[in-house]
N, C-alpha and C positions, 0 to 999 in steps of 0.2 A: 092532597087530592080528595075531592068529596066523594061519595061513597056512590057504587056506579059509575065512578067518572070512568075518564079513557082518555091516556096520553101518551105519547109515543116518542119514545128515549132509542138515544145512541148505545151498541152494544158495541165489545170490543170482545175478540176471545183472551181467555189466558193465555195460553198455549200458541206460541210460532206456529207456521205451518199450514200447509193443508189439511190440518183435522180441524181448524177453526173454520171453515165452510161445511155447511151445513145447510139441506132443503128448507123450503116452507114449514111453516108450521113445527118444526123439530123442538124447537128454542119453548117450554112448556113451563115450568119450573123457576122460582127463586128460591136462595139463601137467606137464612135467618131470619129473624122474627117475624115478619115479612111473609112469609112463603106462606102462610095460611088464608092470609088476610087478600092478596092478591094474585091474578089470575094473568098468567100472561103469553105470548105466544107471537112469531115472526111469521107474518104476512106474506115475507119476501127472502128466498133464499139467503145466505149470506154471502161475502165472497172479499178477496183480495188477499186471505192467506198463501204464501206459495214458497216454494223451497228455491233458494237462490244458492248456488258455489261459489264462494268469495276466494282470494287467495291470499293464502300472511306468511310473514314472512319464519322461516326455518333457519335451525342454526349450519344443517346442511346447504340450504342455498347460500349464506354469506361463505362460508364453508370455498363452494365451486364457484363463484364469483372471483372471492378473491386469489384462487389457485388461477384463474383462469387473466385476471389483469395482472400480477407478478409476472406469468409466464411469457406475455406480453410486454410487457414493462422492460425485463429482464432481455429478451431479443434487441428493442428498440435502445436500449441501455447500452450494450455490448456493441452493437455498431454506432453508436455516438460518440462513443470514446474513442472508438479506433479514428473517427475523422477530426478528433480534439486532439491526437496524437502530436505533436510537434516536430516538423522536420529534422531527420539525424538521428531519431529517435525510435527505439522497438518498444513495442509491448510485450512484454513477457507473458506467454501464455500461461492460464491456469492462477492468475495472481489476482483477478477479480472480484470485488465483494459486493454484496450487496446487500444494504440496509434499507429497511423500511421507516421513513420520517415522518408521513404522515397515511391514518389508516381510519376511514370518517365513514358509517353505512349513515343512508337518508334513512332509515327505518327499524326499525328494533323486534327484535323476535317477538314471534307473534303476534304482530300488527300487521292490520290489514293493507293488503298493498297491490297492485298490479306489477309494479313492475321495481328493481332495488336497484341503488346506485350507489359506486362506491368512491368515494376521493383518495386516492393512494398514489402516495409518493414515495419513488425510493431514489437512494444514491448510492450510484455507483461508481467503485476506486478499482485500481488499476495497480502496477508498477510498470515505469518504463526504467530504460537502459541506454544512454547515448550510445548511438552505434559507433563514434570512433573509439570510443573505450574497447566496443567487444571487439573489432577489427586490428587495437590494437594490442591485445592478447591471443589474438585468435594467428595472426600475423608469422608469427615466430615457430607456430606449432607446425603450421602450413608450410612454410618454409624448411620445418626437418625434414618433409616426406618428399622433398623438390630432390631427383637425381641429383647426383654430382655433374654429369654434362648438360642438365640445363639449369635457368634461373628463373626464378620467379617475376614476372612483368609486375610493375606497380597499376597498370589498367586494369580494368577488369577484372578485378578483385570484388566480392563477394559476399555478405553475411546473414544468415536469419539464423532467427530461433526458435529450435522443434519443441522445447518441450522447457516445462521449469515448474517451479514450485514456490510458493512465497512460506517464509518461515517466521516472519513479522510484520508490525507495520511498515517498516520500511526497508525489508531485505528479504531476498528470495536466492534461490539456487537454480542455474537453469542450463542449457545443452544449444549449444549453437553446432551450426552445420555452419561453413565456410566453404568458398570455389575461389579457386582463383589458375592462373595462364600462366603458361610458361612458355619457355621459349630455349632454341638450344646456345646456350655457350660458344663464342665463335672468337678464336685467341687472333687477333690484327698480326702478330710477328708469326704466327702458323701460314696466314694468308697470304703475306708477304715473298713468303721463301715459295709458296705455292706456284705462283703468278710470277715472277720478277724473270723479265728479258724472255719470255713467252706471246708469242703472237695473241694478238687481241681473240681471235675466233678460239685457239685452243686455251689461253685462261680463262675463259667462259666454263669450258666445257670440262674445265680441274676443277674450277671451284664447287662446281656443278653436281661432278660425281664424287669428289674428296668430304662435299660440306654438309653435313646433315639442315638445308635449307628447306625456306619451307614454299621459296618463290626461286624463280630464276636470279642469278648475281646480273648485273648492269656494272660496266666498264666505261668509266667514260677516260678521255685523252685529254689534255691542254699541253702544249696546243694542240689541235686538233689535227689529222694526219699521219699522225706517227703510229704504226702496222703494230708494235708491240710494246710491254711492257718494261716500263724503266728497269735497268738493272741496278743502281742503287736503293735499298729498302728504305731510304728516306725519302724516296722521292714519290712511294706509295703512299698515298692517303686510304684508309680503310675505315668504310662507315655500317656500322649494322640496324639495321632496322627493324623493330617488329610489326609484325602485323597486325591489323585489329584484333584484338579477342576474340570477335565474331568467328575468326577464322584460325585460332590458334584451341589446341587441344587446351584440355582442362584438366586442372587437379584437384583434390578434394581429401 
């Protein structure tokens, strides 16, 4: 520049910030060898330093992120399996596992970011139990606690399981609850001597009050006509019936 001259350069501040704005005329001054020989000064305020809040990312936000898709994961997991369940089949409670197979953050501590995203996959195991296995150990137990005057119905029979433990991959220990119907014992040669050469209206009303039933008895005749019952016991027919479950007491 010739001596006298006058030319008008780009400034930049050091310093981020609002402190690199600065009024007219403020800017006075050069650095090194320079600053004797030249004379300088801003015309025109400065301006476009300014303080901005950026957000990055913390080890606590992957942190609550990933506490927060597990715990989700982990729900959405636990009811998937139970509808992959296989008919016939229980799940054992409390036999669950769950691993994480894949775990990917879009961003890395301390980078800047609006907003984190995580890829996480897990898988989830189980143990199941065919349920005629446990209905058929469950069977024989329920059957001790069955009166001697009644028996145990093969319908409406019953099983789940309250509680259990896994002790490996592939065995666990667990607590079934079983229901099952009974019904009372009703001996044909008891019923026979009850009934035999008895008017039809009054073996109703033996069988009636003598039979721990849980319905009225029905008589029928062949041929039809004849006021009472046969007086030979062979010529009784005796059939017992039970009732639905729905309406027979329950054991347990």
């Amino acid at each position: 520049m010739p001596a006298n001259g006058q030319i008008t350069v780009p400034i930049e501040a050091l310093n981020p910030g609002l402190t690199g704005n600065v009024g007219a005329l403020l800017i006075n001054q050069v650095e090194g060898p320079l600053a004797s020989a030249l004379r300088v000064f801003n015309t025109n305020p400065t301006s476009g330093g300014t303080v901005k809040q950026v957000a990055t990312v913390t080890v606590a936000d992957k942190d609550q992120l990933r506490e927060q898709v597990v715990q989700r994961l982990t729900q959405e997991g636990t009811a998937e399996i139970a509808k992959q369940i296989p008919e016939g089949y229980l799940l054992i409670p409390n036999t669950l596992t769950f691993d994480a197979v894949t775990e990917s953050f879009d961003h890395l501590v301390d980078e800047q970011a609006d907003t984190l995203t995580l890829l996480y996959r897990l898988r989830v195991e189980g143990l199941i139990v065919r349920q005629e296995d446990v209905e058929f150990l469950a069977r024989p137990v329920l059957r001790e606690n069955v009166p001697a005057d009644r028996e145990l119905l093969a319908e409406g029979f019953a099983v789940r399981i309250v509680d259990g433990e896994r002790l490996s991959s592939d065995q666990a220990r667990f607590t079934a609850e079983v229901e099952g119907f009974t019904a009372a014992r009703i001996d044909g040669n008891m019923v026979r001597d009850l009934v035999r050469g008895l008017p039809i209206e009054e073996a109703e009303v033996v069988l009636k009050n003598r039979l721990p039933l849980a319905a009225d008895p029905g008589i029928e005749i062949s041929p039809a006509g004849w006021g009472r019952m046969p007086y030979l016991p062979l010529r009784i027919y005796v059939r017992v019936a039970a009732l639905p479950p729905q309406q027979q007491g329950a054991s347990q």
